[in-house]
N, C-alpha and C positions, 0 to 999 in steps of 0.2 A: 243367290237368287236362282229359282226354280226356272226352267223351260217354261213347265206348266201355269207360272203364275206369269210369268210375263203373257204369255198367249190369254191368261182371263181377263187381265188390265187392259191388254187391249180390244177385246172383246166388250168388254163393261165402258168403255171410254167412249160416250157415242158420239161426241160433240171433236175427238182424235186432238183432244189439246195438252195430252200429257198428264195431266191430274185428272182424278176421281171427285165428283162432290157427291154428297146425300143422294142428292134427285138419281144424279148419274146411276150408283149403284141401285137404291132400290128401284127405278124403272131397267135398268138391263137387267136384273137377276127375276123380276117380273114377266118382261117379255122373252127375254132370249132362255133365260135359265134353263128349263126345259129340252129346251136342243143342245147347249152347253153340255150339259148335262149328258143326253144320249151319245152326243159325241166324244167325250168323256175328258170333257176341258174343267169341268168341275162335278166333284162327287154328286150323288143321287143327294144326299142327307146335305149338302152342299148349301140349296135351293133353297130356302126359307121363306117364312113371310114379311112382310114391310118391318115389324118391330126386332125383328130377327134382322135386317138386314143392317135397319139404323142403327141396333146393338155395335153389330159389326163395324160398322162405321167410325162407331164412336172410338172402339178398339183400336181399330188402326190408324187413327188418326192422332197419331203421339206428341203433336207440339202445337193441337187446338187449334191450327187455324184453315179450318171446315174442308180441306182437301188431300187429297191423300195422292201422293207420291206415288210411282211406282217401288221405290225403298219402302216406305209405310207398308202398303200395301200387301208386298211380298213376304218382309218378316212375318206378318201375319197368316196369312194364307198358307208358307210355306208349314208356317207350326200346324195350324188347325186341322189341314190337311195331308201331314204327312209326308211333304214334295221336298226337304232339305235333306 
């Protein structure tokens, strides 16, 4: 697990309860992404929009039950971004 993806999860975590839901991710990658982004906590191409994020969501959530892990999470993000 990356530096960088532990700094996104918590970044994206906005309610600090340790898992990710739906909501969580698309409204942080909504509001924050942006700055995330210029500060270079996640890629420019990163950012996406709602169906792109819920896509992603869906991805990382490997054992269906609608929250994602900081484990989830990471193997993911570490792949799509290149951080492993």
């Amino acid at each position: 697990m990356s530096d960088k993806a532990r700094r996104l999860f918590e970044a994206l975590d906005l309610d600090h309860d340790g898992v990710l839901t739906r909501e969580e991710v698309i409204v942080a990658l909504r509001t924050k992404g942006p700055s995330l982004a210029a500060s270079g906590v996640v890629p420019f191409w990163g950012v996406q929009d709602v169906e792109a994020s819920s896509a992603f969501f869906d991805t990382a959530d490997q054992n269906g039950d609608a929250v994602l892990t900081l484990e989830e999470f990471s193997a993911v993000v570490d792949r799509r971004f290149g951080w492993s």
